[in-house]
DOKE-327077 format. One record per residue: residue number from 0; residue in three letters; chain; x, y, z of N, C-alpha, C, CB in turn. Coordinates in steps of 0.001 Angstrom, whole numbers. Atoms other than C-alpha are relative to their C-alpha. Glycine has a CB too. Example, Ala and Ser with C-alpha at 12.3 -4.5 7.8 and 13.67 -1.06 7.14 Angstrom:
SITE  seq  type  mol      n_u      n_v      n_w     ca_u     ca_v     ca_w      c_u      c_v      c_w     cb_u     cb_v     cb_w
SITE    0   ALA    A      890    -1190        0    12300    -4500     7800      900     1200        0     -992       27     1246
SITE    1   SER    A     -820    -1190      -60    13670    -1060     7140     -770     1090      730      414      462    -1415
This chain:
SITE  seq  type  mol      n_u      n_v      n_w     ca_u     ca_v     ca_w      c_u      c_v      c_w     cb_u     cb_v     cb_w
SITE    0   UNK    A     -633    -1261     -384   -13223   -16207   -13682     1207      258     -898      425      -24     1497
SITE    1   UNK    A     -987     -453      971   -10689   -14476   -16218      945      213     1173     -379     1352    -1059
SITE    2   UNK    A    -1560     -213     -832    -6865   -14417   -15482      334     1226      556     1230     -199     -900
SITE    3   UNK    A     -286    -1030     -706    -5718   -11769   -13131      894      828    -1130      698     -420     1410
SITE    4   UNK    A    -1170     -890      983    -4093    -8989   -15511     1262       17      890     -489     1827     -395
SITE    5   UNK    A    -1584      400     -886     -224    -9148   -15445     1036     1019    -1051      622    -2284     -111
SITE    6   UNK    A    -1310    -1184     1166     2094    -5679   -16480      458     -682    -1052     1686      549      744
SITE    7   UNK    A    -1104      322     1163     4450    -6210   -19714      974     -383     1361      614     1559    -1332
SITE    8   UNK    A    -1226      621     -719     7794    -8001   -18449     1078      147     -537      -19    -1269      204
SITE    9   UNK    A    -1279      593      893     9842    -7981   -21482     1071     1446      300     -502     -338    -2118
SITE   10   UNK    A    -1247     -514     -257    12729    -5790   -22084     -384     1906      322     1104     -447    -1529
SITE   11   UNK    A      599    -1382      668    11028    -2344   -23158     -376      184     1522    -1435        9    -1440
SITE   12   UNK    A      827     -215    -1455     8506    -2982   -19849     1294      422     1727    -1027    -2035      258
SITE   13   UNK    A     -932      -76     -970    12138    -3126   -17990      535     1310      235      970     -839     -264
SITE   14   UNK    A     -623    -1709     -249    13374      321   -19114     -809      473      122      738      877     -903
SITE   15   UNK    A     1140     -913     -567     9986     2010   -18368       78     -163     1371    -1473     -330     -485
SITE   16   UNK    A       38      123    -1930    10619      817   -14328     1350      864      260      239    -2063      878
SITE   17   UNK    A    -1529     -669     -974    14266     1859   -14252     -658     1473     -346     2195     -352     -827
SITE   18   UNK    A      203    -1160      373    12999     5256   -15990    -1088      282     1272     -449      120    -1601
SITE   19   UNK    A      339     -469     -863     9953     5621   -13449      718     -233     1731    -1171     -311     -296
SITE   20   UNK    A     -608     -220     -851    12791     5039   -10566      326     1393     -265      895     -883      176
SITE   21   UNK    A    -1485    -1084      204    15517     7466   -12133     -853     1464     -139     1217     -397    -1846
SITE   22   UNK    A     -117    -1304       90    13083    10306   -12903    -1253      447      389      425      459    -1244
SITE   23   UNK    A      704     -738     -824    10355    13077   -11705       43     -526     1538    -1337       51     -561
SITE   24   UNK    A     -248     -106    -1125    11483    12425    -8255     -260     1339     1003     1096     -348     -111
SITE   25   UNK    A      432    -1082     -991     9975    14046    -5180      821     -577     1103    -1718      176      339
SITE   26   UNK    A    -1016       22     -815    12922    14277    -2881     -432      -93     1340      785     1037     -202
SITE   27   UNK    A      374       35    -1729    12212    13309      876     1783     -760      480    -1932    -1508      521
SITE   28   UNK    A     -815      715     -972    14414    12234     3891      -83     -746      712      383      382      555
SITE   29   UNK    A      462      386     -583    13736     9685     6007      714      400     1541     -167    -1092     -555
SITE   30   UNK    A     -820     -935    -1053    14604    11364     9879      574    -1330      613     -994     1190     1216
SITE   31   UNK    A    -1079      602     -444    17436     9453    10999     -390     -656     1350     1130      963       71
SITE   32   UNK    A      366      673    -1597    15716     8858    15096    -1055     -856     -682     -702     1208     1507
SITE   33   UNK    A     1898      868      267    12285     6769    13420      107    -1069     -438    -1190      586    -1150
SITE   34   UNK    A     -191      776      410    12231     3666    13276    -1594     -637     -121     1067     -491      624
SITE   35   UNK    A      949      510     -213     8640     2710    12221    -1211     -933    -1234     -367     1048      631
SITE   36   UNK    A      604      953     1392     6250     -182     9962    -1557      542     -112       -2    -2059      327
SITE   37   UNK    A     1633       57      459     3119      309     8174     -477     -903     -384     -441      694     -898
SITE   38   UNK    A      809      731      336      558    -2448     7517     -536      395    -1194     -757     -170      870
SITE   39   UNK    A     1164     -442     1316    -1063    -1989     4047     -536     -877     -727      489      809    -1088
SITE   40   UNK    A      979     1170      680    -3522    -4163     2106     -552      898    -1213    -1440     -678     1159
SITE   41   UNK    A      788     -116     1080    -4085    -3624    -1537    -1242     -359     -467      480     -306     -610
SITE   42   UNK    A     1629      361      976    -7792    -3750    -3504     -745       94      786     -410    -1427     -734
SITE   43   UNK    A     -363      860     -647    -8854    -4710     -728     -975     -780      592      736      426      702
SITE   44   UNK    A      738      739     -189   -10373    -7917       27     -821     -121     1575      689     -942     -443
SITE   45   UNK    A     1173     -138    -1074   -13347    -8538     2469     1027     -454     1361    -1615    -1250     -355
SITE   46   UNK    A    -1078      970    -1088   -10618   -10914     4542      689      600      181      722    -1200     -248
SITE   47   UNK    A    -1357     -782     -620    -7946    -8087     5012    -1028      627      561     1297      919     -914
SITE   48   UNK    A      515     -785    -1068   -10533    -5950     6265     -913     -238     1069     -437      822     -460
SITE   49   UNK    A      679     1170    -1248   -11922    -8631     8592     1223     -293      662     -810    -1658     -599
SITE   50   UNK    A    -1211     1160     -333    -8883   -11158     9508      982     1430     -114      359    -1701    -1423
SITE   51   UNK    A    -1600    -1531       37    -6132    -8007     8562     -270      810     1013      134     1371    -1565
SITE   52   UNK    A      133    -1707     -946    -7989    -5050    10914      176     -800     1297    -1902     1205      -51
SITE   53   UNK    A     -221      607    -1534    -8196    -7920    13974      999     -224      581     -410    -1042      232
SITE   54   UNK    A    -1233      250     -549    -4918    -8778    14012      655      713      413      635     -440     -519
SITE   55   UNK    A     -981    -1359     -482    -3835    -5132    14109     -476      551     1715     -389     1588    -1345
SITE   56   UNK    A      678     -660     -951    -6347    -3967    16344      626     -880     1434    -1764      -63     -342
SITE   57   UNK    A     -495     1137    -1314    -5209    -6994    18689     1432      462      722      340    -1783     -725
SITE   58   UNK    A    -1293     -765      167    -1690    -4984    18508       32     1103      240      503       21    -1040
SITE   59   UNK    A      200    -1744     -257    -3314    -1681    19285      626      347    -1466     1088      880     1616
SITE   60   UNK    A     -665     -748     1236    -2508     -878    15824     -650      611    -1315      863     -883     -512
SITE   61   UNK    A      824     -450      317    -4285      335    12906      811      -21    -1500     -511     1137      833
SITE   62   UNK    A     -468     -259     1248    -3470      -75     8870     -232      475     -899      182     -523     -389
SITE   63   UNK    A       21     -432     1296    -3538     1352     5204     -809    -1042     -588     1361      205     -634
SITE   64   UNK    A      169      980      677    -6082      -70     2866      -84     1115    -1359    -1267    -1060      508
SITE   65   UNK    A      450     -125     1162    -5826     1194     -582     -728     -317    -1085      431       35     -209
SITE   66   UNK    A     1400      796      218    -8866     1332    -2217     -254      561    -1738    -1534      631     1391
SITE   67   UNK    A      956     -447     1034   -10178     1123    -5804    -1237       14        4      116     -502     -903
SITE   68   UNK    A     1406     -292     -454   -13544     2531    -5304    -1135    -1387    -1177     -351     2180     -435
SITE   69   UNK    A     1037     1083      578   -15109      887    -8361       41    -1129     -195     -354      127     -931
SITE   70   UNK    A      183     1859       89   -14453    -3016    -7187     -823     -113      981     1409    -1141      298
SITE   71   UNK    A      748      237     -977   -16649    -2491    -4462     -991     -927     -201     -444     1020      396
SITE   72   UNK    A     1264     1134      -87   -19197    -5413    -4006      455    -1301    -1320    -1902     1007     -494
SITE   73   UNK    A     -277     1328     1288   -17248    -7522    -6873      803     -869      830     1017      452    -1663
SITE   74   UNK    A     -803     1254     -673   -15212   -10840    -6493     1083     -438    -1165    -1152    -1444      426
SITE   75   UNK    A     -807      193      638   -12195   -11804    -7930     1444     -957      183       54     1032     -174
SITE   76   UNK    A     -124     1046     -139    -9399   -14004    -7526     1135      179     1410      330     -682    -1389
SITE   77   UNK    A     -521       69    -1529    -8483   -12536    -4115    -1642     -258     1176     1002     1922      377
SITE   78   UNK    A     1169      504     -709   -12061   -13572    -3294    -1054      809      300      329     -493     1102
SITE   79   UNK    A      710    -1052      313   -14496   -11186    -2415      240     1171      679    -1164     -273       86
SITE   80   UNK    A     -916    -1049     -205   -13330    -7452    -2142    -1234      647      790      783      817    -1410
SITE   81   UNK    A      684     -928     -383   -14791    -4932       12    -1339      636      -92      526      518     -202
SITE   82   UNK    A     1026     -638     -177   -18525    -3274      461      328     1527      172     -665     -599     1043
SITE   83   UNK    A     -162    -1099     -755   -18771      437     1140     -101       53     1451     -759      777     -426
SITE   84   UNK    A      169      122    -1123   -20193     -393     4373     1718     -778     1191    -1450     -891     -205
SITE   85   UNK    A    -1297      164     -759   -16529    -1793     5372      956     1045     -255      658    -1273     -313
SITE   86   UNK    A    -1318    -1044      -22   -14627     1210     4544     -978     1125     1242      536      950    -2118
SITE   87   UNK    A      644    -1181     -808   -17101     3480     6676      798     -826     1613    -2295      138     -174
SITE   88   UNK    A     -958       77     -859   -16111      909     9495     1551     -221      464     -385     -441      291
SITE   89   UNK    A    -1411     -351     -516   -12627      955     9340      345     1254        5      992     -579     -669
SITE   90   UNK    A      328    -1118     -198   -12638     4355     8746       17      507     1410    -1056       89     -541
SITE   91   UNK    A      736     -390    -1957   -14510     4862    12478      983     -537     1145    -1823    -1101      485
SITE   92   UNK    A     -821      513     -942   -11950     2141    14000     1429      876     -230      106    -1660     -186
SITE   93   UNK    A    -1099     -932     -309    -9202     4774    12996     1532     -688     -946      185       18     1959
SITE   94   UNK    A     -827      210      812    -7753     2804    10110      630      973    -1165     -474     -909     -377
SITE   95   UNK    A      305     -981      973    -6794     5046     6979     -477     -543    -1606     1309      866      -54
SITE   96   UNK    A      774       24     1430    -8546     4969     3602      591     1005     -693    -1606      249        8
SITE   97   UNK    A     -956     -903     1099    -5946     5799      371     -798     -578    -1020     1881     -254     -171
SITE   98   UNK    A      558       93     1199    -6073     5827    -2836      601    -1347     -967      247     1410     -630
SITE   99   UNK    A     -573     1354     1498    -5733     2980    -5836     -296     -305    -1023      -54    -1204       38
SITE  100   UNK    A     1194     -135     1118    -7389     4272    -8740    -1287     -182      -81      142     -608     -819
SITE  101   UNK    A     1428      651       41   -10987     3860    -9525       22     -900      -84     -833      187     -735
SITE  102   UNK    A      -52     1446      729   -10662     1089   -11399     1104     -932       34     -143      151    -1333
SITE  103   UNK    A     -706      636     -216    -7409     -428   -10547     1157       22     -989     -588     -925      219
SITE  104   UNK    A    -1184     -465     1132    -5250     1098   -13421     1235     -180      -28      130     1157     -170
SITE  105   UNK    A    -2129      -85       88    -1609      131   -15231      216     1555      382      995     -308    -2175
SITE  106   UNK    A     -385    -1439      -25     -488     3604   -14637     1580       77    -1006      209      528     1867
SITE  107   UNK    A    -1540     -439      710     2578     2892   -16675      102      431    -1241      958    -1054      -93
SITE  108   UNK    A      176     -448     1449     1359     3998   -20019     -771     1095      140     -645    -1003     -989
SITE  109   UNK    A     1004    -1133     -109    -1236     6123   -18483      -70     1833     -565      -44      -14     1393
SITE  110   UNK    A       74    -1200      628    -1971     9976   -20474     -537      770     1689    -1215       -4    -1613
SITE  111   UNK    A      366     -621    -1464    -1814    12252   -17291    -1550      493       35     1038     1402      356
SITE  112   UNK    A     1518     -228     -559    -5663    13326   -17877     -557     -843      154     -857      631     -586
SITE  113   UNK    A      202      983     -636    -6300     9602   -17670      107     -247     1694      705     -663     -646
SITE  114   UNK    A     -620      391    -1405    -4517     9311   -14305     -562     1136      946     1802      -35        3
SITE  115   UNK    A      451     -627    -1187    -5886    12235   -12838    -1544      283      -64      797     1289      220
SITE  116   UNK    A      852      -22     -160    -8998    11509   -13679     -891    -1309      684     -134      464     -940
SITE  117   UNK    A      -75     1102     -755    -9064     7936   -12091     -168      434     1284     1150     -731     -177
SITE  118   UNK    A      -46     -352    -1152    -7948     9716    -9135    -1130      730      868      949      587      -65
SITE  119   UNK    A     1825     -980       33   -11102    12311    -9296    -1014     -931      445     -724      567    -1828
SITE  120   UNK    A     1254      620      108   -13313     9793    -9825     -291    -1064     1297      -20     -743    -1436
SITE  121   UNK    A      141     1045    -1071   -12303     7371    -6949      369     1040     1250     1130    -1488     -207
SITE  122   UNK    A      248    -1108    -1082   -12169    10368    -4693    -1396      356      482      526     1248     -496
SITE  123   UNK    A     1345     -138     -270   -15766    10969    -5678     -991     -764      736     -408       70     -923
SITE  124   UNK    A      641     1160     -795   -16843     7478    -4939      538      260     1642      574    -1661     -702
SITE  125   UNK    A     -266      -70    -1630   -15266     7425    -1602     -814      832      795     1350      486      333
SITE  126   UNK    A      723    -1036     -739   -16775    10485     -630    -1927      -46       78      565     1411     -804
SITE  127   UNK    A      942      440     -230   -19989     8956    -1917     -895     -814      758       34     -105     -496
SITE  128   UNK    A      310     1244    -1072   -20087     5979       60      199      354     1407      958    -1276     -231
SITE  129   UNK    A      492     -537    -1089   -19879     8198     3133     1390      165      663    -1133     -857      743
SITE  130   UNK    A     -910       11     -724   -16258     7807     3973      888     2027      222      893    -1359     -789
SITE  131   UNK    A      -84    -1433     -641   -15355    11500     5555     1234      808     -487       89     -108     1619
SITE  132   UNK    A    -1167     -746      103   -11468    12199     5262      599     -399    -1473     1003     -326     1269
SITE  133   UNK    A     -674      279     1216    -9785    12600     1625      861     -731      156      461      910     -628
SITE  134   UNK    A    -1365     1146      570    -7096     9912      425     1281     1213      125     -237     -782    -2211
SITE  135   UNK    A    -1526     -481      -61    -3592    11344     1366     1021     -766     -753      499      -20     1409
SITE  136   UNK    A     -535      770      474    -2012     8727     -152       59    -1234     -792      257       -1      517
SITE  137   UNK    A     -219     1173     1082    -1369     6410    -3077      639     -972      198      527      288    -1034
SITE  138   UNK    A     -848     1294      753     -436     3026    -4134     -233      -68    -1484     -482    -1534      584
SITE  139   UNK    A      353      535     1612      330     2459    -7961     -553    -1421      259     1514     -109    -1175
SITE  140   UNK    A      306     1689      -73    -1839     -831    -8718      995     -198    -1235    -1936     -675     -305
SITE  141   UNK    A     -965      758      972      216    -3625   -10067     1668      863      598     -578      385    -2098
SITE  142   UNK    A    -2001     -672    -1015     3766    -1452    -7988      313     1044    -2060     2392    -2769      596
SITE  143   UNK    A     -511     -990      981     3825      246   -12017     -369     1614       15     -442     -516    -1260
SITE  144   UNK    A      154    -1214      -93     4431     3768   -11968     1098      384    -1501      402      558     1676
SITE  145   UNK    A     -519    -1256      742     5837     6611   -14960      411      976      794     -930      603     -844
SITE  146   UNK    A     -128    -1686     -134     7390     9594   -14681    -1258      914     -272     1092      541    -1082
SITE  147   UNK    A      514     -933      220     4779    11351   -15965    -1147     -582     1496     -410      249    -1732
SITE  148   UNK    A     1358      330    -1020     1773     9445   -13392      935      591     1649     -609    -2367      -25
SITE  149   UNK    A     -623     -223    -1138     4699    10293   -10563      -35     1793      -40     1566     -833       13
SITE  150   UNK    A      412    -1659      -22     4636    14137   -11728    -1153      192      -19      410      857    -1046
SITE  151   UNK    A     1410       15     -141      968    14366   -11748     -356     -193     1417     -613    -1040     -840
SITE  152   UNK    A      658      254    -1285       37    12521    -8603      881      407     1334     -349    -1534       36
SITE  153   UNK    A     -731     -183    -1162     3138    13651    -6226     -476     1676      638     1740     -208     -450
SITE  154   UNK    A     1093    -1110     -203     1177    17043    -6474    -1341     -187      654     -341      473    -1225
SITE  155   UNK    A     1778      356     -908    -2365    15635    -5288      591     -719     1433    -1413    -1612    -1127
SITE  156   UNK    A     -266     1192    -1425     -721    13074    -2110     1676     -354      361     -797    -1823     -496
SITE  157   UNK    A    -1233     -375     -745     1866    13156      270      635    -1226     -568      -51      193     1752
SITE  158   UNK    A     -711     1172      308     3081     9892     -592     -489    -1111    -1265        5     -676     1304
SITE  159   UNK    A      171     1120      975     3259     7300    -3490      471    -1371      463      730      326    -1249
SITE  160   UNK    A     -697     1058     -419     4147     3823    -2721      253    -1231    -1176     -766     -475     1217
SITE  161   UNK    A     -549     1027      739     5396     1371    -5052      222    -1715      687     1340      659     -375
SITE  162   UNK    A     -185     1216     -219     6675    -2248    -4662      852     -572     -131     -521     -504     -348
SITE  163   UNK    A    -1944      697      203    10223    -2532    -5133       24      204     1585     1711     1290    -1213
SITE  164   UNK    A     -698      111    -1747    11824    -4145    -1481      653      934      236     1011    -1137      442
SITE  165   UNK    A    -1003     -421    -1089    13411    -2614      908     -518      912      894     1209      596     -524
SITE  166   UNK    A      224     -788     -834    13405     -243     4012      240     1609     -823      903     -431     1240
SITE  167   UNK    A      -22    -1203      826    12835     3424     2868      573      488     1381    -1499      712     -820
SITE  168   UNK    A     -811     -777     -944    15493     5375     4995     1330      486    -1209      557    -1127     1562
SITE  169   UNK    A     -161     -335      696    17955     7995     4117     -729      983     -978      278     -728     -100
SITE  170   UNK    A      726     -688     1367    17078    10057      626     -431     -846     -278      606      622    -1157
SITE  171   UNK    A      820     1279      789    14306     8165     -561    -1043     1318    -1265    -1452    -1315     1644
SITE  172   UNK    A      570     -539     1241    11494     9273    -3418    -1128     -271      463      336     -516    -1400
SITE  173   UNK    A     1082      235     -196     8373     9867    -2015    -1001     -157    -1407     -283      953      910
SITE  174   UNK    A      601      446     1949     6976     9577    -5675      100    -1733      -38     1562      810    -1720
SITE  175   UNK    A     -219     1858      532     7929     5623    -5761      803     -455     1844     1828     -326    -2110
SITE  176   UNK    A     -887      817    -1617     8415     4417    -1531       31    -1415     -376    -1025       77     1839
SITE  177   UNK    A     -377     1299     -585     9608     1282     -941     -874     -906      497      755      159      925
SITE  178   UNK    A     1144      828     -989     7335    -1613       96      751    -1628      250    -1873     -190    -1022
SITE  179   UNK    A     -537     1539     -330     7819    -5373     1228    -1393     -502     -335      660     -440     1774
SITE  180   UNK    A      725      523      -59     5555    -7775      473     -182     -727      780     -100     -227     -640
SITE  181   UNK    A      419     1676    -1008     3447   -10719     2664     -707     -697     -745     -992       23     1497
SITE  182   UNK    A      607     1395      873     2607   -13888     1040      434    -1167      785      652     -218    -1685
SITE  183   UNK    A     -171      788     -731     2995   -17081     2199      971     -310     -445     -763     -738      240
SITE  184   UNK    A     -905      226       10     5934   -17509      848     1630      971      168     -351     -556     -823
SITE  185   UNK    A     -938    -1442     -916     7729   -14144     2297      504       94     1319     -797     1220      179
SITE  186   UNK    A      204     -354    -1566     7321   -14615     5872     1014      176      538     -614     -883      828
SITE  187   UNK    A    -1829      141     -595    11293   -15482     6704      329     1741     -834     1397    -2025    -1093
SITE  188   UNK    A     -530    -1556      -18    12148   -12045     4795    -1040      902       24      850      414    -1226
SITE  189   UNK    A      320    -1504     -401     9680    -9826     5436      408      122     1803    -1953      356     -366
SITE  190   UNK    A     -482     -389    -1488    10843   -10718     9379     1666      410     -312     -202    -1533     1275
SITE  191   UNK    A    -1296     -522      208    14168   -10050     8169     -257     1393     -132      746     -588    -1177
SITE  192   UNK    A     -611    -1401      -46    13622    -6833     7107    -1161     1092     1022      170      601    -1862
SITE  193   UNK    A      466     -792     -815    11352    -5881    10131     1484      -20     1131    -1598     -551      532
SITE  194   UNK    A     -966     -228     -730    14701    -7037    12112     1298     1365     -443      487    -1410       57
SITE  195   UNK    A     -564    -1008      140    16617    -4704     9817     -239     1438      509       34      -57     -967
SITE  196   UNK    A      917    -1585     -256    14250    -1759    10123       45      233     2229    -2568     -422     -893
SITE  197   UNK    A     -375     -220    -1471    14808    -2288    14341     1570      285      113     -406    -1351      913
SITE  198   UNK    A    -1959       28     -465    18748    -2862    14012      256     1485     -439     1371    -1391    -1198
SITE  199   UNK    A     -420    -1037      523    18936      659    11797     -564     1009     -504      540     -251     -611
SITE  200   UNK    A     1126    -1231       28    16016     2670    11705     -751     -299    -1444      807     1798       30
SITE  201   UNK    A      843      167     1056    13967     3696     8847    -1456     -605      118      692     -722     -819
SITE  202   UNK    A     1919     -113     -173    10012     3408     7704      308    -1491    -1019    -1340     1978     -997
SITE  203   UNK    A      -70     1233     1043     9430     -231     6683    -1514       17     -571      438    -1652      804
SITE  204   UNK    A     1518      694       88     5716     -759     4912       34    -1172     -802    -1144      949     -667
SITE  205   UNK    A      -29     1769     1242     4548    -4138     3777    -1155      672     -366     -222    -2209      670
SITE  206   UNK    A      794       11      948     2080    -4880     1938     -399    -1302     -148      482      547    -1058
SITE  207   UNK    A      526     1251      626     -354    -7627     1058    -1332        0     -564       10    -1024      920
SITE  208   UNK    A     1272     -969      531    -3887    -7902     -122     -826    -1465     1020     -398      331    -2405
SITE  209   UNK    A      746     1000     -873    -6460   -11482     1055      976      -45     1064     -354    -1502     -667
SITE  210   UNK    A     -449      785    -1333    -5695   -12615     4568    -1585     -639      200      708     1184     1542
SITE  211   UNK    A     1241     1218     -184    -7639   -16395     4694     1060     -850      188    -1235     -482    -1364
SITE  212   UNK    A     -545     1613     -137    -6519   -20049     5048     -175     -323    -1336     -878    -1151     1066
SITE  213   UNK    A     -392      198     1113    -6402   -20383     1317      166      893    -1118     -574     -742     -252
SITE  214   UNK    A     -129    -1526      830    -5056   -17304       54      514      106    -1389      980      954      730
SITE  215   UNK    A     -726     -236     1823    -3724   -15966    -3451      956       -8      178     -121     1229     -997
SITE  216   UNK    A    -1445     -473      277     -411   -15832    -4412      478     1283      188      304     -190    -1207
SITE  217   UNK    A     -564    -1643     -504     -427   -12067    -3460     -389       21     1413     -816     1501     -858
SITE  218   UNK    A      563      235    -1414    -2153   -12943      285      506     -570      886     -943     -533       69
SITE  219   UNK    A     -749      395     -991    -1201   -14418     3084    -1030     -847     1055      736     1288      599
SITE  220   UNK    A      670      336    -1254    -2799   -16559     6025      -16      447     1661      279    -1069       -9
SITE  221   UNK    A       23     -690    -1312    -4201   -15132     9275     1003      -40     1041    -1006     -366      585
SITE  222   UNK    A     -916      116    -1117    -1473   -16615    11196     1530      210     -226     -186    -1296      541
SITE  223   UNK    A    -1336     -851      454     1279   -15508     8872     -245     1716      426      226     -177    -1946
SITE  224   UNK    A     -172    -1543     -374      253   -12138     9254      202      351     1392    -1187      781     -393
SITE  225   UNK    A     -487       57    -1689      -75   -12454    13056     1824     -214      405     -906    -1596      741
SITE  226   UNK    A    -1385     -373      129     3460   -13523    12744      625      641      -17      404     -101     -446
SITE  227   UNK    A     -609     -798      490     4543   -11036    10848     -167     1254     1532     -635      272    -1628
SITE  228   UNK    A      -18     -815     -984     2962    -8432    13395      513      -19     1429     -957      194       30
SITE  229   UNK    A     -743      476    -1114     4328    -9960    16550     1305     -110      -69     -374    -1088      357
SITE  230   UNK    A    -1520       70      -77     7964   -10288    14851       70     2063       36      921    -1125    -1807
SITE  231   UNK    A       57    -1719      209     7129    -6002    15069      128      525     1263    -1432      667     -656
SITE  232   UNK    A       43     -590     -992     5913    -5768    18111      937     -349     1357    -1200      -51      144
SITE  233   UNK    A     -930      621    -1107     8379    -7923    20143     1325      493     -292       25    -1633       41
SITE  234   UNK    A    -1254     -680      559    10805    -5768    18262      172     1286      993     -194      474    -1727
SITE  235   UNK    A       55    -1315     -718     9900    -2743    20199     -628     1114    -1037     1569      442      522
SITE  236   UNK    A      170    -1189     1093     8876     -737    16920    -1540      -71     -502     1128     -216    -1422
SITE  237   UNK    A     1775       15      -52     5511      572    16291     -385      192    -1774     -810     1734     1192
SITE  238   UNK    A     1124      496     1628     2859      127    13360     -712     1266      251    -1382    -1807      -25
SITE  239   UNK    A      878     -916     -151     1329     2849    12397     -572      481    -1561      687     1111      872
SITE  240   UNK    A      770       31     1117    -1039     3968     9473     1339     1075    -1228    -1881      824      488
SITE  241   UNK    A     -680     -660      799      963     5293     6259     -132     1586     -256     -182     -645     -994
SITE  242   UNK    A      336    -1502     -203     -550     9045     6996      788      364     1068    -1510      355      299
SITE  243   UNK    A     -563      -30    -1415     1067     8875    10710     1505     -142       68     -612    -1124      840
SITE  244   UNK    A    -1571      546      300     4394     6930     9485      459     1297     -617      222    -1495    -1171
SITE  245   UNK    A      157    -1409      831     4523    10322     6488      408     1189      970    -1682      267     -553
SITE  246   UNK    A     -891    -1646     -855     4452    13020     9317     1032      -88      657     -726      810     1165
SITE  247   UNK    A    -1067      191    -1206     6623    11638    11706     1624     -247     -635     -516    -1510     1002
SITE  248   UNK    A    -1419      762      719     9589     9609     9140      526     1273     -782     -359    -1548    -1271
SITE  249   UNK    A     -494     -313     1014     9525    12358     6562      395     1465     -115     -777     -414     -863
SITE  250   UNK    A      -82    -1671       96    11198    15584     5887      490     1061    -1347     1033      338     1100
SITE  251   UNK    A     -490     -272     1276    11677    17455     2758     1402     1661      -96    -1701      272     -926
């Protein structure tokens, strides 16, 4: 199995992140009374949408999987990713189905008829494989985003989400939200900043991708995530899909 592709890092790759922070910004608010988390699972593997939807559902709850249409039925080194036949049923159980390129694209170099034709194309699939309601919402794969892929796509979907920490409250940038990650080696701060997101409001979403007993370095184990969701719900603050979190948190 070939090495998982891995963005640029060096210095250049550094001022292309601060630049897709600092600019084409789509101005939101987060409403000051809402204090609420989203579940989300990148690529996403057969085990988040097994082991990930039970744990929610066990929670009355319901998560985000962002989907690149064309990994369907492949395997890779989060193990084996998704069927069509599992997005139709989460779909039905009332999860939501976004977007994550066709193919799983840097977007940080991306030529905007590239990027919005990724988007096209894994719109098409989706709609091929039977799943009903359009993608409202993005994740850049790999958390890299441009200015230019953030002016392009903040026009097609209510929300973008990125991968820089923290609670999105306040003026935030629906072009580049805020995420947390879950891994097995997160678990102490992503409960930290579900305790923040109770002590002072604001929309927290994590993020992870496998949930197994020998997960990737981007995954997590079934009973970390259970964790994670129980340090939520014993909080008092509700989980809700990143379409649901959007109407309720955000106001422009």
């Amino acid at each position: 199995m070939n090495a998982p592709y891995a963005p640029p890092r060096g210095p250049a790759a550094r001022v292309d992140r601060w630049r897709a922070r600092l600019f084409e910004r789509a101005e939101a608010r987060v409403r000051r009374d809402v204090a609420v988390v989203s579940v989300t699972f990148d690529d996403f593997p057969r085990s988040a949408g097994y082991a990930g939807a039970e744990i929610l559902e066990a929670a009355g709850a319901r998560g985000t999987y962002y989907v690149s249409a064309g990994l369907a039925g492949s395997r890779n080194h989060l193990g084996a990713l998704f069927d069509p036949q599992d997005l139709i049923r989460l779909h039905d159980a009332g999860h939501e189905i976004a977007c994550h390129t066709a193919g799983h694209h840097d977007l940080a170099a991306a030529a905007d008829d590239d990027v919005l034709r990724s988007v096209a194309e894994n719109a098409a699939t989706l709609a091929a494989y039977g799943v009903k309601t359009a993608a409202s919402n993005f994740a850049y794969p790999y958390g890299e985003a441009s200015p230019a892929a953030k002016r392009v796509l903040s026009q097609r979907f209510d929300t973008l989400r990125g991968v820089r920490p923290g609670v999105n409250r306040g003026q935030v940038d629906r072009a580049l939200l805020r995420a947390v990650e879950i891994n097995s080696e997160s678990v102490e701060s992503v409960i930290a900043h579900v305790a923040d997101a109770a002590a002072r409001g604001g929309w927290l979403i994590l993020y992870t991708h496998d949930v197994r007993e020998s997960p990737s370095r981007w995954g997590c184990r079934p009973g970390e995530l259970t964790q994670v969701v129980r340090s939520v719900v014993d909080r008092g603050l509700e989980i809700a899909t990143v379409a649901d979190a959007a109407r309720r948190a955000l106001t422009r």
